[in-house]
C-alpha positions as CSV (number, residue, x, y, z in Angstrom):
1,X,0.0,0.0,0.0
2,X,1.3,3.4,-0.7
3,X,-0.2,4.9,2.3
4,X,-3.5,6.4,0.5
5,X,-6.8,6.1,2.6
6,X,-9.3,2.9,0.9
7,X,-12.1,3.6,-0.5
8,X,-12.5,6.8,0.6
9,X,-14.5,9.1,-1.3
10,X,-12.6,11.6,-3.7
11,X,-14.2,15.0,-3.6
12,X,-13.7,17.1,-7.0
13,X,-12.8,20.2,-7.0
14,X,-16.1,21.8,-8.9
15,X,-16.3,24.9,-10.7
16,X,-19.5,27.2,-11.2
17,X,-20.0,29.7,-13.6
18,X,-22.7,32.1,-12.0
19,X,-25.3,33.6,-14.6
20,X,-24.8,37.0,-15.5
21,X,-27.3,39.0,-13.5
22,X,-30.3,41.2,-15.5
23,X,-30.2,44.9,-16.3
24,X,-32.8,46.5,-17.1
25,X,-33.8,49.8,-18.3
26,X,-36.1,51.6,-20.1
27,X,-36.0,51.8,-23.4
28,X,-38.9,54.3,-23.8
29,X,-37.9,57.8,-25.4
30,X,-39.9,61.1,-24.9
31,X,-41.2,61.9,-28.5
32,X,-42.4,65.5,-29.9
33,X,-46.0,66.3,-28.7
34,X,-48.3,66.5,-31.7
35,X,-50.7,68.9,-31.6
36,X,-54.5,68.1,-30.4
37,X,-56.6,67.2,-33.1
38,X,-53.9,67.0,-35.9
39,X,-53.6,63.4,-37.0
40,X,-51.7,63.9,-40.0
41,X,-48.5,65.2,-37.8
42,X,-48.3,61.9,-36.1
43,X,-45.5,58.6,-37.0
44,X,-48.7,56.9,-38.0
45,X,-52.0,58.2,-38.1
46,X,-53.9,55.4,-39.0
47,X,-54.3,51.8,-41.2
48,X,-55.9,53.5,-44.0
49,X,-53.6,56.7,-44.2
50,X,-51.5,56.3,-47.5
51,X,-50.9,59.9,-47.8
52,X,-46.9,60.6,-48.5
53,X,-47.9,64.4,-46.5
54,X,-48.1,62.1,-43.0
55,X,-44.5,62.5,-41.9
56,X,-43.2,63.5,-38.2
57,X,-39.7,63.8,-36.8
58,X,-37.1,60.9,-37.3
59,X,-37.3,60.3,-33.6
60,X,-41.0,59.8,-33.0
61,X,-42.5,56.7,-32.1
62,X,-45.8,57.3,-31.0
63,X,-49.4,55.9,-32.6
64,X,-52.0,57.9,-32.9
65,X,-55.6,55.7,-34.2
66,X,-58.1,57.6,-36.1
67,X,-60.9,55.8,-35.0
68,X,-63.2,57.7,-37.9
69,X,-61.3,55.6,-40.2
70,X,-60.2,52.7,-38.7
71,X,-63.7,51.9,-37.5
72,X,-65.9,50.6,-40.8
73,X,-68.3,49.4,-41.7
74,X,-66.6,45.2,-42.0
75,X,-65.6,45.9,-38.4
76,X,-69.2,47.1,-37.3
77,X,-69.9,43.3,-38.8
78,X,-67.1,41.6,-36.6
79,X,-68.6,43.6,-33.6
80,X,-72.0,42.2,-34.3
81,X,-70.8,38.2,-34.8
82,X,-68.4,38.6,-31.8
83,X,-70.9,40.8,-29.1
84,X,-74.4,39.9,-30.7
85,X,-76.4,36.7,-29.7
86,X,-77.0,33.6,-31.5
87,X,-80.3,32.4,-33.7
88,X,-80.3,29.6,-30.9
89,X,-80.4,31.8,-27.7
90,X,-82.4,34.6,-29.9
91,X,-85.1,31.4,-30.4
92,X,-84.7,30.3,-26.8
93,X,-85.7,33.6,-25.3
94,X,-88.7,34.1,-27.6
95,X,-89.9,30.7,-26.4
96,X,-89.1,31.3,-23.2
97,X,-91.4,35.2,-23.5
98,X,-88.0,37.3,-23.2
99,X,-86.8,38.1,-26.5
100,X,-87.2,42.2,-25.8
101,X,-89.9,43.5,-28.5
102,X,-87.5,46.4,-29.9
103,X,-84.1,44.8,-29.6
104,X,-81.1,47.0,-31.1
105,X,-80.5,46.8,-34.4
106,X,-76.9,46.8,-36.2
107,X,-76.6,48.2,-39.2
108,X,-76.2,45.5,-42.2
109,X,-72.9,45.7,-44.4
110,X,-73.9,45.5,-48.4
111,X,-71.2,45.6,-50.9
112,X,-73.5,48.0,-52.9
113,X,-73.5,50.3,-49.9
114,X,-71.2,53.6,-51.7
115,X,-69.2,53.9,-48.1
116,X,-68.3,50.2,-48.8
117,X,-67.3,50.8,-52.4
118,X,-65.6,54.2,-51.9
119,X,-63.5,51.8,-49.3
120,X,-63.1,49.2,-51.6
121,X,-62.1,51.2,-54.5
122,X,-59.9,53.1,-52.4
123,X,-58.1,50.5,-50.6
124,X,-58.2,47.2,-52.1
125,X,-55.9,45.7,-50.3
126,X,-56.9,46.7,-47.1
127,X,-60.4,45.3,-47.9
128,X,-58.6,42.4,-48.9
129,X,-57.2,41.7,-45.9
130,X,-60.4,42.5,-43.6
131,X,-62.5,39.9,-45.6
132,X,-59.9,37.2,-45.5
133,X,-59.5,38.0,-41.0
134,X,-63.6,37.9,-41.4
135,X,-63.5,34.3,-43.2
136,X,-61.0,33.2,-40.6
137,X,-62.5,34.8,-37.6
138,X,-66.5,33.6,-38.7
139,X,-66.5,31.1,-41.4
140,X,-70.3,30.9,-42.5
141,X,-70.1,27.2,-42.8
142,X,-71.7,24.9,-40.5
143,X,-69.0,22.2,-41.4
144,X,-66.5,24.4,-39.7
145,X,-65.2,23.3,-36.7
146,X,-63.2,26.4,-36.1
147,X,-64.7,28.2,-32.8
148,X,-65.7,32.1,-32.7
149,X,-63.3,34.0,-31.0
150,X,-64.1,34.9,-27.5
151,X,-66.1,31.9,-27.1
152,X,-66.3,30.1,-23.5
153,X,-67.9,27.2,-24.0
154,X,-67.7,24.2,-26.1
155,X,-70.5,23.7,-29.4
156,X,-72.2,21.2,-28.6
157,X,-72.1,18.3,-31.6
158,X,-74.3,17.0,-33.4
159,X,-75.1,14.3,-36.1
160,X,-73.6,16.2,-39.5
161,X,-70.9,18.6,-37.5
162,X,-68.0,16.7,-37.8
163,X,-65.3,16.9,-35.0
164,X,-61.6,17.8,-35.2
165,X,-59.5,15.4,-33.4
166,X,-56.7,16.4,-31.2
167,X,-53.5,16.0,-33.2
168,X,-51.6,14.1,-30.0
169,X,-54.2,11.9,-29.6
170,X,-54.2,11.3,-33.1
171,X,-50.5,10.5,-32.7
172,X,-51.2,8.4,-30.1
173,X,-54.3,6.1,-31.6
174,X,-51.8,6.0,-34.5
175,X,-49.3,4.3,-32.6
176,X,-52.2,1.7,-30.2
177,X,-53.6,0.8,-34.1
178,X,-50.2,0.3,-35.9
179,X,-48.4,-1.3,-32.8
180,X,-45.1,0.1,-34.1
181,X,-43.8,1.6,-30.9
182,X,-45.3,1.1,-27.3
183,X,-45.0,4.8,-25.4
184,X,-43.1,3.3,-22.8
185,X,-40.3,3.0,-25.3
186,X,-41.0,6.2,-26.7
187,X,-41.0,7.8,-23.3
188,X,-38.0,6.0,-22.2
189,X,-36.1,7.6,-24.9
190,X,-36.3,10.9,-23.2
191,X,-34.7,9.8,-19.8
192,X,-31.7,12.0,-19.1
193,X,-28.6,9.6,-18.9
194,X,-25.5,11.8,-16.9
195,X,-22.1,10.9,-18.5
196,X,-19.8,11.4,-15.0
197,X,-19.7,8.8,-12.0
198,X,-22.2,9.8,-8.9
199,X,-19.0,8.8,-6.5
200,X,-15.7,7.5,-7.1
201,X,-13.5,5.6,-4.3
202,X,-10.2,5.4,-4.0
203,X,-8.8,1.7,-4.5
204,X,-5.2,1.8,-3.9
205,X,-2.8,-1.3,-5.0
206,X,-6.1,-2.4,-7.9
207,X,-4.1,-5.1,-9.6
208,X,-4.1,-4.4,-13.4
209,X,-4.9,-7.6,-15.1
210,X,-7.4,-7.9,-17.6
211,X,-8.2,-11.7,-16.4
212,X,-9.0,-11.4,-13.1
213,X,-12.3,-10.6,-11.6
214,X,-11.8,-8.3,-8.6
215,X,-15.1,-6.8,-7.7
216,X,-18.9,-7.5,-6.9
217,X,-21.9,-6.0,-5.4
218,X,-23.4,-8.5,-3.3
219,X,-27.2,-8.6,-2.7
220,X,-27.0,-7.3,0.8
221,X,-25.8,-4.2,-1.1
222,X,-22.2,-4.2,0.4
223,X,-19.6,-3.8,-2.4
224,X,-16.8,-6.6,-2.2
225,X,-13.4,-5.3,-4.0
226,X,-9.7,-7.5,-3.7
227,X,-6.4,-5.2,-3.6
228,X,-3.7,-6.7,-3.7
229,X,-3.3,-9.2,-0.6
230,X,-6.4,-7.9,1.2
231,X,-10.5,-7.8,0.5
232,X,-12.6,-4.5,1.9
233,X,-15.9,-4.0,2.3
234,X,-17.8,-1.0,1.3
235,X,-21.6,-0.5,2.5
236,X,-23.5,1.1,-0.2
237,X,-26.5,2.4,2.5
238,X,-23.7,3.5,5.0
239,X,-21.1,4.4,2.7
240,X,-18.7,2.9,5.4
241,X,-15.6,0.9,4.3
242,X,-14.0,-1.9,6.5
243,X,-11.0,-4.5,6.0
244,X,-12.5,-7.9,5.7
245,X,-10.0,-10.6,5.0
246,X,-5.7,-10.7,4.0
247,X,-3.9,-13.7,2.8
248,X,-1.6,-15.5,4.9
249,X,1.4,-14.4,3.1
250,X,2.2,-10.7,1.4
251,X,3.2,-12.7,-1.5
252,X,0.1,-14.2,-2.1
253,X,-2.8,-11.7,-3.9
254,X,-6.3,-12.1,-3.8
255,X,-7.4,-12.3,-7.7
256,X,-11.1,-13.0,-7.8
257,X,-14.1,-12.6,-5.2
258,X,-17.7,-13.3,-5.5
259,X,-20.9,-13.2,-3.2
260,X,-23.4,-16.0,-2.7
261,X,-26.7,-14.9,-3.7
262,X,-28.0,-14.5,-0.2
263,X,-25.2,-11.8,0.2
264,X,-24.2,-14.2,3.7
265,X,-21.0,-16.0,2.2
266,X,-18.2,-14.6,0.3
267,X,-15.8,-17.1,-2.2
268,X,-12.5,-15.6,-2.6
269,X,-9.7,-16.9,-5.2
270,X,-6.2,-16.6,-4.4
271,X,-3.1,-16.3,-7.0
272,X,-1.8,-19.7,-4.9
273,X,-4.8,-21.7,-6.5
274,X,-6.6,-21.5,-2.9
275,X,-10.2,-20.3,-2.3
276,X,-11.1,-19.1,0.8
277,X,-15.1,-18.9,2.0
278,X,-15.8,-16.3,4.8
279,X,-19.1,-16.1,6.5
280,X,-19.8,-12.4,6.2
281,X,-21.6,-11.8,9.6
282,X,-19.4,-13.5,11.7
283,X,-16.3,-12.8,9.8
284,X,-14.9,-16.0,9.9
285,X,-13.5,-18.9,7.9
286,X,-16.0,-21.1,6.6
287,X,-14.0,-23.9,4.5
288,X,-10.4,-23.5,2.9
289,X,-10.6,-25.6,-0.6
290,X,-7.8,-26.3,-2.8
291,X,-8.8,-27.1,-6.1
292,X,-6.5,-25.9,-9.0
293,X,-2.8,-26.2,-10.0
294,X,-2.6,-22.1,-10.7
295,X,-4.2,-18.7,-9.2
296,X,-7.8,-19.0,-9.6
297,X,-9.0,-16.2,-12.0
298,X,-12.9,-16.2,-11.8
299,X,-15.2,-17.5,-9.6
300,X,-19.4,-18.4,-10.5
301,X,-22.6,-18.9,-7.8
302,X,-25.1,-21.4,-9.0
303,X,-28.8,-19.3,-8.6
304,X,-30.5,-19.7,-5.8
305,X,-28.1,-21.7,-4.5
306,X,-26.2,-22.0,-1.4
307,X,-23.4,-24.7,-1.7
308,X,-22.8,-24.8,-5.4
309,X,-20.1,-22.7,-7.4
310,X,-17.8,-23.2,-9.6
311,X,-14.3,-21.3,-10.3
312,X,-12.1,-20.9,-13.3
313,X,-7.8,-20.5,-12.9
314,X,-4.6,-20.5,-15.3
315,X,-4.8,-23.8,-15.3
316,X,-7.5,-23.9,-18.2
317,X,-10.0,-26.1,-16.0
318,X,-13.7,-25.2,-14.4
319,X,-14.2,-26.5,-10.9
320,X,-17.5,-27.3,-9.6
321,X,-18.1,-27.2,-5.3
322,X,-20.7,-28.7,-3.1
323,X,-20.2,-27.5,0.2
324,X,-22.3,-30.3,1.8
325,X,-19.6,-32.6,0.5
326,X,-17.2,-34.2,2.4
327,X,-15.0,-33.7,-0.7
328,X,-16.8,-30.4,-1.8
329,X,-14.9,-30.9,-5.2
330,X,-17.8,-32.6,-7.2
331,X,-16.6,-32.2,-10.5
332,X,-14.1,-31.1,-13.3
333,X,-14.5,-29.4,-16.6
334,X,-12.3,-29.5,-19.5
335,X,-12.5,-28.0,-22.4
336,X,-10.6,-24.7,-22.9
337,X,-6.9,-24.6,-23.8
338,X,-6.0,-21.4,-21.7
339,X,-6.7,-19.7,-18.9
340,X,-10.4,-19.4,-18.2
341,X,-11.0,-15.8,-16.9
342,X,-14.6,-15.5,-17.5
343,X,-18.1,-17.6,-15.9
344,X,-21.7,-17.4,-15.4
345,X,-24.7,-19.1,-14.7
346,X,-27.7,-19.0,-17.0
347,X,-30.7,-17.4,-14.3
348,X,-32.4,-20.8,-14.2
349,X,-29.0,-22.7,-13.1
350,X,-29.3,-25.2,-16.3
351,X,-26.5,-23.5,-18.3
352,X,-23.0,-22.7,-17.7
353,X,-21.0,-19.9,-20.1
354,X,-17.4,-20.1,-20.1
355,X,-14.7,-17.8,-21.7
356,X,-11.1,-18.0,-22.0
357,X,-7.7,-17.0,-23.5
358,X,-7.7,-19.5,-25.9
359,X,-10.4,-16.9,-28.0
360,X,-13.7,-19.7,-27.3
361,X,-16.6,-19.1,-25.3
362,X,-18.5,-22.3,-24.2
363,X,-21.8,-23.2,-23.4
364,X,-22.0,-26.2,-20.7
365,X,-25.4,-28.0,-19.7
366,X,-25.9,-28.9,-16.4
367,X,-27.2,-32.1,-17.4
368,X,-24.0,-33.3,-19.4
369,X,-21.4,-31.6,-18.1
370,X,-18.4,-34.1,-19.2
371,X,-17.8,-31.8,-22.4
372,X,-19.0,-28.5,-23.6
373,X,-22.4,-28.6,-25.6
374,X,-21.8,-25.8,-27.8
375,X,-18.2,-24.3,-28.5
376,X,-18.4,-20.7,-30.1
377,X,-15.1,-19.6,-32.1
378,X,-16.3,-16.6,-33.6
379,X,-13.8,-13.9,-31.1
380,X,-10.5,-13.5,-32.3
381,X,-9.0,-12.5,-29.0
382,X,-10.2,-13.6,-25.2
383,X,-13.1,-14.0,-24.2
384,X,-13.7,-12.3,-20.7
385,X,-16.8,-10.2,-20.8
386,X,-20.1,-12.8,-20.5
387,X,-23.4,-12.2,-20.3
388,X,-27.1,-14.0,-19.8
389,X,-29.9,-11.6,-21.0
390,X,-32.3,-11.3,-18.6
391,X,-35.2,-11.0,-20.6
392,X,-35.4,-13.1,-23.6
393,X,-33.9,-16.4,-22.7
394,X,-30.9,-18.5,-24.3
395,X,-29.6,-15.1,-25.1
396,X,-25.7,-14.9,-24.6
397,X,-23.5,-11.9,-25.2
398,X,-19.8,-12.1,-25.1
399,X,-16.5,-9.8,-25.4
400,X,-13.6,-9.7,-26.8
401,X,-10.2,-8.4,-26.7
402,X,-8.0,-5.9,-27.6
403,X,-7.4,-8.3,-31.1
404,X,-11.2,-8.4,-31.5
405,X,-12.9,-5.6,-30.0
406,X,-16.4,-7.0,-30.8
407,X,-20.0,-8.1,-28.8
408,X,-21.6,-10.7,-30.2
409,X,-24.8,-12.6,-29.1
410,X,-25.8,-15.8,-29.4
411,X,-28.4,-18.2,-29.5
412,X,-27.2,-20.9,-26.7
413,X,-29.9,-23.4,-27.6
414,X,-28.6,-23.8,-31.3
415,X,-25.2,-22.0,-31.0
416,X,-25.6,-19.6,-33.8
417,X,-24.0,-16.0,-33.5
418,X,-27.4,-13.8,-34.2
419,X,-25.7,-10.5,-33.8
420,X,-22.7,-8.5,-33.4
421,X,-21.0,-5.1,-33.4
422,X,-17.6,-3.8,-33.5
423,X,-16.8,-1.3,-30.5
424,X,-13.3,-0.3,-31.7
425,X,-11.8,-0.8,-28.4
426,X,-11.1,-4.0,-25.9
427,X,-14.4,-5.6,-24.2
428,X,-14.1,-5.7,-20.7
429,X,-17.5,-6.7,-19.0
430,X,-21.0,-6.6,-19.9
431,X,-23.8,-6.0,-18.1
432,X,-27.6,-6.0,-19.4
433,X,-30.4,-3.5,-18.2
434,X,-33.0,-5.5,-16.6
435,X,-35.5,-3.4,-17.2
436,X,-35.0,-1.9,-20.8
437,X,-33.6,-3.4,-23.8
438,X,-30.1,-1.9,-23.3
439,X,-26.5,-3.6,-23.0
440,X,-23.5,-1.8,-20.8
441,X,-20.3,-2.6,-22.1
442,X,-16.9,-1.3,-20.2
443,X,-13.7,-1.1,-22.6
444,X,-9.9,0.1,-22.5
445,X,-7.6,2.3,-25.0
446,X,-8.3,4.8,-26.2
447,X,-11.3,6.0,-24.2
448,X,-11.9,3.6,-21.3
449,X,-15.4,4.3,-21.2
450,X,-18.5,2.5,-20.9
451,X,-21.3,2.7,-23.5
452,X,-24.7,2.0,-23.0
453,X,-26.2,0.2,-26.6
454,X,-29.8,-0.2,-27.6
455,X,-30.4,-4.0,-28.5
456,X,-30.9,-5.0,-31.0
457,X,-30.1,-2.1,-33.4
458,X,-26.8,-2.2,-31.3
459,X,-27.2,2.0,-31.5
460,X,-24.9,3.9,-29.3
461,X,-26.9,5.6,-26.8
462,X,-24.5,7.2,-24.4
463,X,-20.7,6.9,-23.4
464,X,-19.8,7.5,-19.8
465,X,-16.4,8.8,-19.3
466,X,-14.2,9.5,-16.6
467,X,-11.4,6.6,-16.1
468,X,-8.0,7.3,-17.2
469,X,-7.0,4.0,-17.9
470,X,-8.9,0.5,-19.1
471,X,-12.2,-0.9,-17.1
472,X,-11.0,-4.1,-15.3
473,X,-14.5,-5.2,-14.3
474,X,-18.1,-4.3,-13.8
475,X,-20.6,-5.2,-11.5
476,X,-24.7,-4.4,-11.4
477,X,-26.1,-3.0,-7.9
478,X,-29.1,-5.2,-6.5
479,X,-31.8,-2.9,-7.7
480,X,-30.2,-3.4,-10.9
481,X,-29.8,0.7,-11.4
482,X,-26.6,1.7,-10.5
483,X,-23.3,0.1,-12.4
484,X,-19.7,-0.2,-10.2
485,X,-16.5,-0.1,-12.7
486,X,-13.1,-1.0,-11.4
487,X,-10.5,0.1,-13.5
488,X,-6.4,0.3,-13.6
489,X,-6.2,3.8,-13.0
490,X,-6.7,2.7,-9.1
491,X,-10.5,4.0,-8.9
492,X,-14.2,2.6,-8.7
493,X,-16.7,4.8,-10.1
494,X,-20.4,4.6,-9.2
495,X,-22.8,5.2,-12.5
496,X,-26.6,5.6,-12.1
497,X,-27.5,4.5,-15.5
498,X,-30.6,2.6,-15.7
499,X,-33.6,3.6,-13.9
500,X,-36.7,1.0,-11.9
501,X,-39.2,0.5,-13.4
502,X,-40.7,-2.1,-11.0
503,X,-39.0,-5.3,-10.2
504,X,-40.2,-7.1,-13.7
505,X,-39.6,-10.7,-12.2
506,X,-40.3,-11.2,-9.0
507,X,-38.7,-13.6,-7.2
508,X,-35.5,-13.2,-8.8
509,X,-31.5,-12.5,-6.5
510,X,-31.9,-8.8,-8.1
511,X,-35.0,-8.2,-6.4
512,X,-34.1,-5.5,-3.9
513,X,-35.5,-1.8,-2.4
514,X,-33.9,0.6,-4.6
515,X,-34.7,3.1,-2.0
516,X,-31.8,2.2,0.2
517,X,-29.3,2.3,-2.6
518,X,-30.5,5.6,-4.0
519,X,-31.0,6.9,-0.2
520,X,-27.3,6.1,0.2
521,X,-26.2,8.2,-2.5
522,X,-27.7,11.2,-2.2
523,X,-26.7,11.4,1.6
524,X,-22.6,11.2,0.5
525,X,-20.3,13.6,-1.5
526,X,-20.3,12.8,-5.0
527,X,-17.4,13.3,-7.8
């Protein structure tokens, strides 16, 4: 160690940029008087004055109406259509003995009227441009569904008045009829994704090799992580970090770790081909098993199970454990030709997916486990990064290397590689949203990021960046939200990137309250 607090919480040194604050002032300028009575002095006199003569000082800016003028005859007829009653409450009140006997009368615009024609020969345009505001203001046919301004309550419709559908809920019967998109993926498209880590930990003495496993978040939301010869413990509700186990000898390194799904027992591999299994509460040693000839690289729970794992190591075999074994070692699997760095369990415990640095990924059933069922060679570099889909079953996605630099998925009933894209950058873990059709992938040079990919377009969404050197691992918090990356630049970064939408599947090791995990964060300093 190189005397650096663990997993302490590295505060950044932000910087804001406050807004600029508003000034006002007023713009208004004093303007020549014009004289009482004389229009034709003023900027503008009126709509209908055309007269070159009407000119004022350059700095004026005052209106002056002529309401002789701009009051006619067509706007006597948009008084009476907005202000004057209907034929139906005009028939209503002479049923109902209230209609008054001399009510007031407007007078009628004719086009033969000469004030009318004197107007329109004088001003065509401006005649022009009342009718056209009258046609849209009052259209004179019933079929119109366009309401009369200054109207307060809805027509009510009948038989042969058509109504004028809402154009969003026209978008939206568009989309029930057609079934092309459901809203939730339409809404989920608008989610705000943030590109920086919520909290980043120190992790002094993080061992930079891409083949071992050195981190998981266990279901009892405590945060497992292995530096160098010792394992700590970070609680994600308490944000508290304590030293949980060392190896016997300063030589010897812890190189994988990995929770039961209860969250009570921790399985940790050691680079002297040992594997150590704690009891978390009490903190001691439950069973010392010796399995391998070489460090043991990765290490695999069997679901909803609480004896059964397996582990992977240099040696190029897969172990399988029973703990209520006398001789917990229950079985052997060979297959791959290097070491094996990368395990997991299909969620119903009936397939095993292997990966390894002999460039194969391997698909084992539990039924017939004396030699892999399906063998798939499409990678061109190892074969670290594994992941079961969580919801469309037999659906496997794997990594690969810095030589390969591509996902690919698979079919694990029939073997066939269904899909693939090239991320231009080494693979180091996957992990699927359980909740949305996405795919988190964590890479190295050039960018070290992790990218968030729709599936099954296999469209970028998002890149999250922050690490200064290669992602190592990745691990999924219990509520399935929040993401943990490890990576060689000696950090782990938190990443809220998928968001609950209900616990799909009940029943299942992710089940959890995300209440406590996102409590946790917002109480604590964030980077």
């Amino acid at each position: 160690m190189d005397g650096r607090p663990i997993l302490k919480a590295v505060t950044p040194n932000q910087t804001f940029s406050p807004s600029q604050p508003l000034r006002g002032r007023n713009a208004c300028t004093s303007t020549p008087m014009t004289k009482k009575g004389d229009v034709s002095r003023s900027r503008i006199a009126s709509p209908f004055l055309t007269d070159k003569s009407a000119k004022t000082s350059s700095g004026s800016c005052r209106f002056i109406p002529n309401r002789q003028t701009a009051f006619g005859p067509l706007h006597e007829q948009c008084a009476r259509k907005l202000f004057g009653e209907s034929s139906d409450i005009v028939r209503k009140r002479e049923r109902a003995g209230l209609a008054d006997s001399n009510p007031p009368q407007l007078p009628e615009v004719n086009d033969a009227d000469p004030i009318v024609e004197s107007l329109a020969n004088a001003l065509p345009v401006k005649t022009k441009y009342d009718r056209s505001l009258m046609r849209a203001l009052f259209d004179e046919n019933p079929l119109q569904t366009a309401p009369n301004i200054l109207q307060f309550s809805s027509p009510v419709l009948s038989e042969n008045r058509p109504c004028r559908t809402n154009a969003l809920l026209d978008n939206l019967l568009r989309y029930r009829n057609t079934g092309r998109v459901s809203l939730n993926h339409r809404f989920a498209k608008l989610r705000h994704i943030c590109s920086t880590a919520d909290r980043i930990l120190d992790s002094p003495d993080l061992v930079d090799d891409y083949y071992l496993n050195p981190l998981h978040w266990g279901s009892q939301n405590i945060v497992a992580v292995a530096l160098s010869n010792t394992v700590y413990l970070w609680n994600a509700i308490t944000a508290k970090t304590s030293l949980f186990f060392r190896t016997s000898s300063a030589n010897e390194s812890a190189t994988s770790l990995r929770w039961s799904d209860d969250g009570h027992k921790l399985a940790i591999g050691t680079s002297s081909s040992g594997i150590e299994l704690l009891d978390v509460e009490t903190r001691q040693r439950i069973q010392e098993i010796q399995g391998h000839n070489g460090r043991v690289s990765v290490l695999a729970w069997k679901p909803r199970s609480k004896n059964i794992f397996t582990s992977g190591g240099r040696d190029s075999s897969i172990k399988i454990y029973d703990l209520r074994q006398a001789n917990c070692v229950i079985g052997q699997l060979n297959g791959h030709m290097q070491e094996v760095c990368g395990l997991q369990w299909s969620s119903d415990g009936t397939q095993l997916a292997s990966g390894a640095n002999d460039n194969l990924a391997m698909i084992w059933d539990v039924k017939a486990m004396t030699a892999p069922r399906l063998t798939l060679d499409k990678h061109r570099a190892a074969v670290k990064a594994i992941a079961w889909c969580p919801f469309q079953d037999r659906l496997l996605a794997t990594g690969g290397g810095t030589a390969d630099r591509c996902i690919r998925f698979w079919n694990s009933s029939t073997g066939s590689c269904i899909g693939g894209v090239d991320t231009q950058s080494q693979v180091c873990g996957l992990v699927w949203n359980a909740h949305e059709k996405e795919l988190l992938s964590a890479h190295g040079f050039s960018k070290n990021q992790l990218t968030i990919w729709n599936y099954p377009t296999m469209t970028r969404i998002a890149d999250l960046t922050g690490h200064t050197a290669r992602v190592l691992h990745l691990t999924l918090s219990p509520d399935s939200t929040t993401v943990c990356s490890a990576s060689a630049d000696e950090t782990l970064r938190f990443w809220k990137v998928f968001r609950s939408l209900g616990n799909k599947k009940p029943g299942t090791n992710r089940e959890y309250a995300s209440s406590q995990t996102c409590r946790s964060f917002q109480s604590i300093n964030i980077r």
